[in-house]
N, C-alpha and C positions, 0 to 999 in steps of 0.2 A: 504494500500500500504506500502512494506518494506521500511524503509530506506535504504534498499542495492540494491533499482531500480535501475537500468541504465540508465541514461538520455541522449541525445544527443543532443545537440542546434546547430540548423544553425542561422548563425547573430550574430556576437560576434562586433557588433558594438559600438555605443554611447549608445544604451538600454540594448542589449544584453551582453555586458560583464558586466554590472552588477548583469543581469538574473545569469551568469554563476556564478560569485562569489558567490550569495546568496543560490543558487541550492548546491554549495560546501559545505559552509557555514552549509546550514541542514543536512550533512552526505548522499547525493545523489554521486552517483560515474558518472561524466561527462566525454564525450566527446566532441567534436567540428569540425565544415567541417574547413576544409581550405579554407580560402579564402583573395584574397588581400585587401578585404573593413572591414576586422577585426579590432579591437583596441590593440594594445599589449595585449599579453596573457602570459610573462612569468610569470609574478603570479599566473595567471592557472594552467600552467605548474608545478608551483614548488607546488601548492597546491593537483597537483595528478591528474589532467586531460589529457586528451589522444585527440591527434588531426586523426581527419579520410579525408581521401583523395578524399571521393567520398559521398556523399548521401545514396548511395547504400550498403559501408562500414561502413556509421553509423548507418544506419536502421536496421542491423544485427548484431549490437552489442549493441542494446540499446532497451528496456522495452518500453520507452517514448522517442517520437522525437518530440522536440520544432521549431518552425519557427517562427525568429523574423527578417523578411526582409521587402524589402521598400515598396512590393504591388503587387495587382493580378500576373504582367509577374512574378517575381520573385519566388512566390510560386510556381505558375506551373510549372516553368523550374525547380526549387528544388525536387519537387515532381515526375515531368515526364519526364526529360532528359534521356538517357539511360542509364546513370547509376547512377540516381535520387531515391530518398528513394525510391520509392515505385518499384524498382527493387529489393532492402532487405529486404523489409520491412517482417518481420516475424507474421503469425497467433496472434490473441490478443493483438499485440503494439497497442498502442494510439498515434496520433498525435495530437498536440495540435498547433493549426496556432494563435502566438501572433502578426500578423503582420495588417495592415489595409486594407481589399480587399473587392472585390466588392459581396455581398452576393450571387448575383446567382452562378456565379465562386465557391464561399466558399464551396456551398452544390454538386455543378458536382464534386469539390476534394474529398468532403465528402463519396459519390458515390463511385468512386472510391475504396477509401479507403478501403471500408465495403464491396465491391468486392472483393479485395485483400486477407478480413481476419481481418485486424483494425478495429480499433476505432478512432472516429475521435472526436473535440472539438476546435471551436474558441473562441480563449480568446483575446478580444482586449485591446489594453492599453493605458490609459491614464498618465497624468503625463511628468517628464522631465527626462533624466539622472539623476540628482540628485536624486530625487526618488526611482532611477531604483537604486542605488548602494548600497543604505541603506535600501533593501527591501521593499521599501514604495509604490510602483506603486499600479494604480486603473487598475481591469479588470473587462471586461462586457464578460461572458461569454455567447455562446451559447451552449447547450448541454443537452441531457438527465439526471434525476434526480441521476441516476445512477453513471453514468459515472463523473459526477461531484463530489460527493463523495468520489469516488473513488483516482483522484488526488487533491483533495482537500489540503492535506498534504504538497505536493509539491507548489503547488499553492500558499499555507501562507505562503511559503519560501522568495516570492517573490514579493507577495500583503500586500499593509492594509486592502484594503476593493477589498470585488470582489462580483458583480451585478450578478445575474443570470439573462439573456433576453430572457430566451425561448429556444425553440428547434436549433438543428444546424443550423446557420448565423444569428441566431438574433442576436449574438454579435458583429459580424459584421455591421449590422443594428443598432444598436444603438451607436455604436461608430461614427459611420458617421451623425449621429444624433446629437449628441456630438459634433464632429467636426465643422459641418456647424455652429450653436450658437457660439461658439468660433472662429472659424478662419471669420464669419460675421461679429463680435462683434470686431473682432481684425483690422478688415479693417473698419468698421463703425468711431472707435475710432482712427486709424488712419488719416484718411481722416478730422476726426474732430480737431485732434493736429496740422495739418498741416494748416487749413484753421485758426486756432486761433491764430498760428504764425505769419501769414500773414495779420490779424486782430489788432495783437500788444497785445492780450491777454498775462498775464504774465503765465509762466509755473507750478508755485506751484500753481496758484489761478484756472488757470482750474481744475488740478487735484484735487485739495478740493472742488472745487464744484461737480466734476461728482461723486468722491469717497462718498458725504454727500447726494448726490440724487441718476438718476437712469441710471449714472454709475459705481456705481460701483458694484467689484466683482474679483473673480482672473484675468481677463484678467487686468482690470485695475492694478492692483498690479503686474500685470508682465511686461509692456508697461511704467507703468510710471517711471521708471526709465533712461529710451529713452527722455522721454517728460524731465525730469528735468534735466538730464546730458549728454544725448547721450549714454549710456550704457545699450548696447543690450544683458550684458551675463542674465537675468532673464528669456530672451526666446530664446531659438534656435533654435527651429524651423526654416528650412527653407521658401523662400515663392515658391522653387520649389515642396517641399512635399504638402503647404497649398493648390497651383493648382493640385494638384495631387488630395489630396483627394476631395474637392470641386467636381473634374471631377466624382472622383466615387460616390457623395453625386447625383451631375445631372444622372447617369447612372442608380441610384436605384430607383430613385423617377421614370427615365423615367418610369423603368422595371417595375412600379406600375402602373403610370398613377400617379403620385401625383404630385401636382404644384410644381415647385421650380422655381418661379421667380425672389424672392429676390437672392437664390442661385446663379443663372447667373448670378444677379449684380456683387454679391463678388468675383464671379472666375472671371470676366473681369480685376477686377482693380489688380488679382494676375496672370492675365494671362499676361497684359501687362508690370508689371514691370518683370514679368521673358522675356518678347521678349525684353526687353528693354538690357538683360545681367546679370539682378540682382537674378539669382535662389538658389544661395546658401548664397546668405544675410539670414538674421534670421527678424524674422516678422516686431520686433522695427524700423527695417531701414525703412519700407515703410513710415513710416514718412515723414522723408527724399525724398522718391523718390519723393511722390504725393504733397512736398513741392517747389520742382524747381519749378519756371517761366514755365510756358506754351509757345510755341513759335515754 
């Protein structure tokens, strides 16, 4: 693949305008949708990126169209509104979905797509913004051998490390895979900061214990900063996205037939703190919530 591809990214958010810079950064020529849930972009701008008004206007001016939005609706209305990429979308583009959706969904866009004329490839992402701006993001690709290769190039723009899962939506499938161990992990740990405050347990000794046994691990390194001082910036993650995905984690395993009982547990206690008001708190708070009085 040239470096003088054409790239076009929807999602110029908290992940995505990182994606953007690093994309710039390798010598790719970007564009970008407009949209009002973008991040500032006049350093895009000044770095030589071009904003398009429509899906359908970037899909026609671009090689490679990236999607880095919040989930399944999102893609599909990016993809299929009427004047959504794949109303531009030109013979031989590649669309690459870095966003988190529900695998069956993943592969009918895929469809789609391969109808149209594309190629398609989900790259999912792991990581924080911070990651994302200094090119460090983890992705779980699904995709043909081929195809992979191909933007591979682009890809290390924007990755340290990127998983191959198999054919189109296993990246999808394994990022939810992903998710559930960690955003479990992150309510398990939770639930346990909160009952040990309430215990009189002291805050560095819990932490030294579970970091010295069996818990520890990044989640614990991202939460305990919550537990010792109240500082939630090491995770931001919302706990309206962590219900989010959870919901697509319960939706895949239905669409298998595989158990996910423990799953239910943990999207209950993030489903209630989001009905409680709390969806765009970041995970550390739930601390907090499941630590009020009961009553």
């Amino acid at each position: 693949m040239s470096d003088k591809a054409r790239v076009g990214l929807i999602g110029v958010g908290l992940m995505g305008h990182g994606i953007a810079a690093n994309i710039l950064k390798g010598g790719y020529k970007l564009s970008f949708l407009e949209h009002p849930g973008n991040q500032p972009v006049d350093d895009l701008l000044a770095q030589g990126a071009v904003v398009c008004r429509t899906g359908a206007q970037l899909a026609a001016t671009s090689d490679i169209v990236m999607l880095c939005v919040t989930g399944t609706p999102q893609v599909e209305d990016a993809m299929f509104r009427a004047d959504g990429v794949l109303a531009g979308l030109r013979p031989g583009s590649i669309v690459i979905d870095c966003s988190t959706a529900i695998p069956t969904s993943t592969r009918a866009v895929a469809a789609r797509v391969a109808a149209a004329g594309g190629r398609f490839l989900d790259a999912a992402m792991t990581r924080t913004p911070k990651e994302a701006a200094v090119g460090r993001l983890n992705l779980i690709v699904g995709a043909p051998d081929d195809l992979l290769a191909e933007v591979m190039p682009l890809l290390r723009c924007i990755a340290e490390n990127i998983a191959h899962a198999g054919p189109v939506g296993a990246g999808h499938q394994l990022k939810l895979l992903h998710n559930f161990v960690a955003l479990g992990y992150s309510a398990v740990l939770a639930e346990t900061a909160a009952a040990a405050a309430r215990a009189g347990v002291p805050a560095s000794t819990l932490v030294d214990v579970l970091a010295k046994g069996g818990g520890g691990g990044v989640i614990l390194d991202r939460i305990k900063p919550f537990i010792l001082a109240g500082d939630a910036s090491s995770f931001t993650f919302t706990l309206a996205n962590a219900l989010k995905d959870l919901t697509y984690y319960a939706t895949m395993c239905d669409d298998m037939g595989a158990a996910n009982e423990v799953a239910k547990a943990a999207r209950s206690v993030y489903a209630a703190a989001v009905e409680q008001g709390n969806a765009a708190r970041p995970i550390p708070e739930l601390i907090a919530i499941l630590g009020k009085p009961k009553g």
